[in-house]
C-alpha positions as a printed Julia matrix, in Angstrom:
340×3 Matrix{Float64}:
  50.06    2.37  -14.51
  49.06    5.26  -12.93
  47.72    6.71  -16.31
  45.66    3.54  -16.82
  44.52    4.23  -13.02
  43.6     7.75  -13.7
  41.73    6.62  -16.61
  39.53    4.21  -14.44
  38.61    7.03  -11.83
  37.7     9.4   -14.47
  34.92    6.83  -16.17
  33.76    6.04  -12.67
  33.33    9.75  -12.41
  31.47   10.07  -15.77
  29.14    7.29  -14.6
  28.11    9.98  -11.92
  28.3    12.78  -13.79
  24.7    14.65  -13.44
  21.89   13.88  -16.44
  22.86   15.19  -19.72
  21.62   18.41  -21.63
  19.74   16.06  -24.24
  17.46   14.11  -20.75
  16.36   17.71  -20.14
  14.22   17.46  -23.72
  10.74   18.05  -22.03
  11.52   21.2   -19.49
  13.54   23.02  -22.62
  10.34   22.33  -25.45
   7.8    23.99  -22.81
   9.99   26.86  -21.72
  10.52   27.53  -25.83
   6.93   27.19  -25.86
   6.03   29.3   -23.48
   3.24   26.73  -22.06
   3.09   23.39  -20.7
   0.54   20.89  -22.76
  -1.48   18.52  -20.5
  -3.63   15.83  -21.48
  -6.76   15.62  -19.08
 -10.11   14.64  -19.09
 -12.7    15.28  -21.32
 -14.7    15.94  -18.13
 -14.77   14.76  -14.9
 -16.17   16.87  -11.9
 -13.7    16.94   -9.27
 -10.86   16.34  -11.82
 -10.58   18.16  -14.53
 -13.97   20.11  -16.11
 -14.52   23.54  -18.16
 -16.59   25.97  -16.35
 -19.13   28.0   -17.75
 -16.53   30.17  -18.58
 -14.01   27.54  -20.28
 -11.68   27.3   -17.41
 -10.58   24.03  -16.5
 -11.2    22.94  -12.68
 -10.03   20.11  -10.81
  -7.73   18.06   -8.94
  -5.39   16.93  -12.13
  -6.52   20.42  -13.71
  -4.61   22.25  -10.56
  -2.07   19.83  -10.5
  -1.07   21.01  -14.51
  -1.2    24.84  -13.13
   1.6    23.99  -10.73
   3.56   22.35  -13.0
   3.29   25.71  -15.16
   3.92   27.82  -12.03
   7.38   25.88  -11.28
   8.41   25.68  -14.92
   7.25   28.8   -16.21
   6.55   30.95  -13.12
   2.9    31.12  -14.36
   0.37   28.93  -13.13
  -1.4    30.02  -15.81
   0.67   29.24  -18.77
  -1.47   25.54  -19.48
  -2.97   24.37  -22.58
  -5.56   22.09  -21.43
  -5.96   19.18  -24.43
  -8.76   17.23  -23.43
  -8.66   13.56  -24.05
  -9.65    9.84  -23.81
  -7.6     7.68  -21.85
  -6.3     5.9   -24.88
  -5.91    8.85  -27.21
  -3.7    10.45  -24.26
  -1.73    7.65  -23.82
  -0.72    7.76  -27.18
  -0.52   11.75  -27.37
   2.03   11.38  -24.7
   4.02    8.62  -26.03
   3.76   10.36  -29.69
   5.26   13.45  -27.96
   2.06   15.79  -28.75
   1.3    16.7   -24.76
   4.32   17.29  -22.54
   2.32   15.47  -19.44
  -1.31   13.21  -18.9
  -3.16   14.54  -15.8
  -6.57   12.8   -15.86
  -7.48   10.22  -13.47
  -4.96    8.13  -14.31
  -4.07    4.74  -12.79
  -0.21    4.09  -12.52
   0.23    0.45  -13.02
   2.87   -2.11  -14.1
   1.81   -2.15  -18.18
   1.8     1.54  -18.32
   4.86    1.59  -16.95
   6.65   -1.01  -18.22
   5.16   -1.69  -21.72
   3.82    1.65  -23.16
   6.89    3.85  -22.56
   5.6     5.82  -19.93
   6.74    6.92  -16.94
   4.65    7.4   -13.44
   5.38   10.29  -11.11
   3.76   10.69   -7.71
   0.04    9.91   -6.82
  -2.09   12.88   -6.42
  -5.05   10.57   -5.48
  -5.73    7.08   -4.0
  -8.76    5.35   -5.15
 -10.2     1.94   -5.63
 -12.65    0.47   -8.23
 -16.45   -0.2    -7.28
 -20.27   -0.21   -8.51
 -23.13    2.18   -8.59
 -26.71    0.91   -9.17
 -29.94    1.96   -8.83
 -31.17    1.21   -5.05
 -34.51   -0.53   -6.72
 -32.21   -2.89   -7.86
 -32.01   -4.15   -4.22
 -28.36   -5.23   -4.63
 -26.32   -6.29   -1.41
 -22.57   -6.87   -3.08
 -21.61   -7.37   -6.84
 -22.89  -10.7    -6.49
 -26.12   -9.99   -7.75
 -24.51   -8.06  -11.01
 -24.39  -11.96  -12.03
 -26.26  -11.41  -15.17
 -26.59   -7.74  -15.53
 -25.51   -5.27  -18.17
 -22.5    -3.46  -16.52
 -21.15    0.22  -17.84
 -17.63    0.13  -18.32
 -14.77    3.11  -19.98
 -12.92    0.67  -22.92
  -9.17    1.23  -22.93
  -8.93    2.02  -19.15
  -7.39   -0.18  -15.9
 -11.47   -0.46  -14.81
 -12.72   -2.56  -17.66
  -9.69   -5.23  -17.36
 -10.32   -5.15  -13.57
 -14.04   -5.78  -14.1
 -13.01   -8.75  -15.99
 -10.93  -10.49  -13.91
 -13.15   -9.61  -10.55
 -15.97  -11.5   -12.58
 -14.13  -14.92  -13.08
 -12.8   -15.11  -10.15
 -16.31  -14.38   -8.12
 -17.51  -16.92  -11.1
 -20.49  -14.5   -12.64
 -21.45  -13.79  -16.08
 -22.28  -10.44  -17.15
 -22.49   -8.39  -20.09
 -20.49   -5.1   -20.92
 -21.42   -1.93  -21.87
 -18.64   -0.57  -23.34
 -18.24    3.66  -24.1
 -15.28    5.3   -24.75
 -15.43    8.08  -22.58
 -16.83    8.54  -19.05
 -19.68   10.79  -20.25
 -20.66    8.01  -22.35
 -21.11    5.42  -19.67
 -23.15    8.62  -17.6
 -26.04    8.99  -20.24
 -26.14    4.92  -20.5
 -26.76    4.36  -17.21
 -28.97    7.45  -17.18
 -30.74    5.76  -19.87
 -31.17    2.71  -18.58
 -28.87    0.9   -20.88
 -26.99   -1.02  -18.01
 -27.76   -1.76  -14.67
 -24.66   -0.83  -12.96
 -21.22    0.98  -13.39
 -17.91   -0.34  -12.38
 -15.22    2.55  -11.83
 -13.37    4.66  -10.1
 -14.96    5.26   -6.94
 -14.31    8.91   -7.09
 -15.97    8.81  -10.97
 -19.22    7.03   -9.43
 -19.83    9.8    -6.44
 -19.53   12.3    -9.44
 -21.9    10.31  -11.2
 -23.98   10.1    -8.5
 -24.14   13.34   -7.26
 -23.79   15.53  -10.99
 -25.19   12.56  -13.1
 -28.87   11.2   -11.59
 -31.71   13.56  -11.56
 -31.86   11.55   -7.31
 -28.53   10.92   -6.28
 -30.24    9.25   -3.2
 -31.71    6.35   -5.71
 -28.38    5.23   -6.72
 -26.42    3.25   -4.21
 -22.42    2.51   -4.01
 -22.07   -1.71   -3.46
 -19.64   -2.05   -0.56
 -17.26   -4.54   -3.32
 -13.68   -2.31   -3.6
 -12.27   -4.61   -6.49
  -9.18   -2.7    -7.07
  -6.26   -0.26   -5.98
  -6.03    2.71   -8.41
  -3.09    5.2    -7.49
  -3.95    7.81   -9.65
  -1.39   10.29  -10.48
   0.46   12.13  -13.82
   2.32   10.29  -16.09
   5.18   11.29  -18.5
   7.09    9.62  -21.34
   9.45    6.84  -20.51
  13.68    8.38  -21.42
  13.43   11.98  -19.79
  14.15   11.64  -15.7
  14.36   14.98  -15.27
  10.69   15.93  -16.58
   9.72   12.61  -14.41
  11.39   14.11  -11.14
  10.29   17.9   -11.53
   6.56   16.39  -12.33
   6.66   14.12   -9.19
   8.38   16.96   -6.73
   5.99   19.76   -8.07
   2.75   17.49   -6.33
   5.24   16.69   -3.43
   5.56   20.01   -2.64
   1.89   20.9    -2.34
   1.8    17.52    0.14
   4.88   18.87    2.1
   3.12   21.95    2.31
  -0.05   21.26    3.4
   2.29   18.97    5.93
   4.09   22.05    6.98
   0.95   24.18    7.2
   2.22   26.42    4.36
  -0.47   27.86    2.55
  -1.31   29.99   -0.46
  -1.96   33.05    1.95
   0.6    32.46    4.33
   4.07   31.38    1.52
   5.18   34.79    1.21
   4.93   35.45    5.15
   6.57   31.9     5.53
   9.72   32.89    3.73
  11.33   33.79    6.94
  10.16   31.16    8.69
  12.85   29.94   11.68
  13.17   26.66    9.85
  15.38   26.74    7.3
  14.01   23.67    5.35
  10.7    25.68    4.7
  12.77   28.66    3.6
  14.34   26.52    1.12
  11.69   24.97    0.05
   9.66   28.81   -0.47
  13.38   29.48   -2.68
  14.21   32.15    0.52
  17.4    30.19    0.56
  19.08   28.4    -2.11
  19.57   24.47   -2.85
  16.35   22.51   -4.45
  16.36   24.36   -7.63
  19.78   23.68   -9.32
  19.0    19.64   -9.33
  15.49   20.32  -11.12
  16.84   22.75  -13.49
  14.77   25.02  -12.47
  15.24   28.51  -10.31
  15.34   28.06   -6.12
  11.9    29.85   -5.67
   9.55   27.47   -7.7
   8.41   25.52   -4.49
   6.83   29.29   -4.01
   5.53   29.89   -7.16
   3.66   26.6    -6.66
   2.17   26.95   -2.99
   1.09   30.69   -3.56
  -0.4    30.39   -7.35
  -2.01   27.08   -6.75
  -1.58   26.25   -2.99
  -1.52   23.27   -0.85
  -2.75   19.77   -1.28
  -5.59   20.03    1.15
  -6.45   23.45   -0.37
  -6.5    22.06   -4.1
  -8.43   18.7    -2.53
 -11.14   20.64   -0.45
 -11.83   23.17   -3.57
 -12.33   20.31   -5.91
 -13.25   17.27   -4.11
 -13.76   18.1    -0.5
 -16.56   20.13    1.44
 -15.85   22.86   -0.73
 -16.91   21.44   -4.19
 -20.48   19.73   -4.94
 -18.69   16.31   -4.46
 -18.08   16.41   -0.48
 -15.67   13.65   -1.11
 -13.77   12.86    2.37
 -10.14   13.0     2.77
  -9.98    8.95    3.24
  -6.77    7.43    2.21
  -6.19   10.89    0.88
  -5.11   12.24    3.89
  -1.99   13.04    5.45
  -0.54    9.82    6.59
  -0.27   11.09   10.49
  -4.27   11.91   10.19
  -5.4     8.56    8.81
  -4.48    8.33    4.99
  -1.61    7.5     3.07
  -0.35   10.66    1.45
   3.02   10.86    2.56
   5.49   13.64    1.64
   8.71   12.81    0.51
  11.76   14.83    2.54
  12.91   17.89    0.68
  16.2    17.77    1.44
């Protein structure tokens, strides 16, 4: 009897044993590697974009270097692969990029049917329409009829869809595969309106139009879009570094920690922050990853409002407001998740 007993304990205990060797797949392949491989966008001002000089800048861009700088030490150590939304859906599944950083929405169907995995939202949007102010538009109403630009394969052109039946209008898509496509079609004059992201139509806007002020945004939000990385479904330990690596920028930014002040803030009086910089042990181990990669993060690539205002915010071309992307005690809805 008391074998049989001991038995029993033991499998509950295995049941609660920590992840196995094999779940840590993802985190070995890049460290043999020696670089992590994220799928992005082709290009999207704000979010991920070559330079002049071919280095990839952005929101999602920045939010690949940090997963280098916790897994490698190196924020540095990225191979940008840049990609349709489709064609990195499949990359990722297929195993050929280790992570998808580009605008993505995280929604039921990804999650659920395409063997992917979402990690934490790096950027709260909502789908709208851009149109040319001589069109005289008031809401999407008057779209009834129109030629509408939308990105095939994505979250927009489904929503687009369904916001037409149940508003009852008829319109006609104008489908490109790639956001630069639906840019030089509306530039063109080959639809009257785009439906996406609304952070994709103030880059269209502002980068796009040769007079941003003759292109309007309709007040019609038809969507949510939480956009944030995704991973493959089967590996929750790649899924958990991913989402803690963009936590950590939130906490910091939360805890005022920035890329100037981390190594200073090592001996700061609370000892959750010195944790957190790797000054003291503890939130390493659990990632499989060493205690100081919070740091490595927050000084390469910094906080969340320092990535945000370089890229979207007053110090990019976009002047994109926080919004809903602010802290959730200063009006948004990014929220950090306790690092403890």
């Amino acid at each position: 009897m008391r074998t049989r007993l001991m038995l029993g304990l033991l499998a509950g205990l295995a049941t609660l044993a920590p992840v196995p060797a094999d779940a840590q797949a993802t985190l070995a392949a890049v460290r043999a590697r020696g670089e992590v491989l994220c799928g992005t966008n082709q290009g999207l001002t704000g979010f991920a974009l070559a330079d002049a000089q071919g280095v990839w800048r952005g929101l999602d861009a920045d939010t690949c270097r940090a997963v280098a700088a916790a897994t490698l030490g190196d924020a540095g150590k990225v191979r940008f692969v840049p990609l349709t939304t489709p064609d990195a859906l499949a990359a990722l599944r297929e195993g050929r990029i280790d992570l998808a950083a580009r605008n993505l929405t995280q929604t039921m169907g990804r999650d659920a049917d395409l063997g992917l995995a979402p990690t934490a939202v790096n950027f709260y949007d909502g789908q709208g329409f851009l149109v040319p102010a001589a069109l005289g538009a008031a809401d999407a109403r008057a779209l009834a009829g129109k030629r509408v630009c939308v990105v095939t394969g994505t979250s927009n052109e489904a929503a687009m869809a369904d916001f037409a039946r149940r508003i009852g209008i008829a319109y006609t898509p104008v489908p490109s595969a790639a956001f630069a496509g639906i840019r030089d079609d509306y530039a063109a004059g080959r639809c009257d309106a785009v439906s996406a992201d609304l952070s994709s139509l103030v880059v269209l806007r502002q980068t796009g139009t040769a007079n941003p002020s003759a292109h309007v945004l309709l007040p019609d939000i038809i969507s949510r879009e939480p956009l944030g990385p995704l991973v493959r479904d089967g590996d929750p330990n790649w899924r958990s570094l991913v989402f803690w690596v963009v936590n950590v920028m939130l906490e910091g930014e939360a805890r005022g920690i920035t890329a100037a002040t981390a190594t200073a803030r090592r001996a700061d009086p609370s000892a959750l922050v010195r944790r957190i910089l790797g000054a003291e042990p503890g939130l390493g181990a659990p990632l499989g990853l060493s205690d100081d990669w919070g740091f490595r993060v927050l000084s390469q690539v910094g906080n969340y409002a320092e990535v945000y205002e370089r890229n979207l915010g007053q110090g990019s071309v976009l002047g994109v407001p926080r919004g809903l992307n602010a802290l959730w005690d200063r009006g948004g809805l990014m929220y950090p998740i306790p690092m403890r």
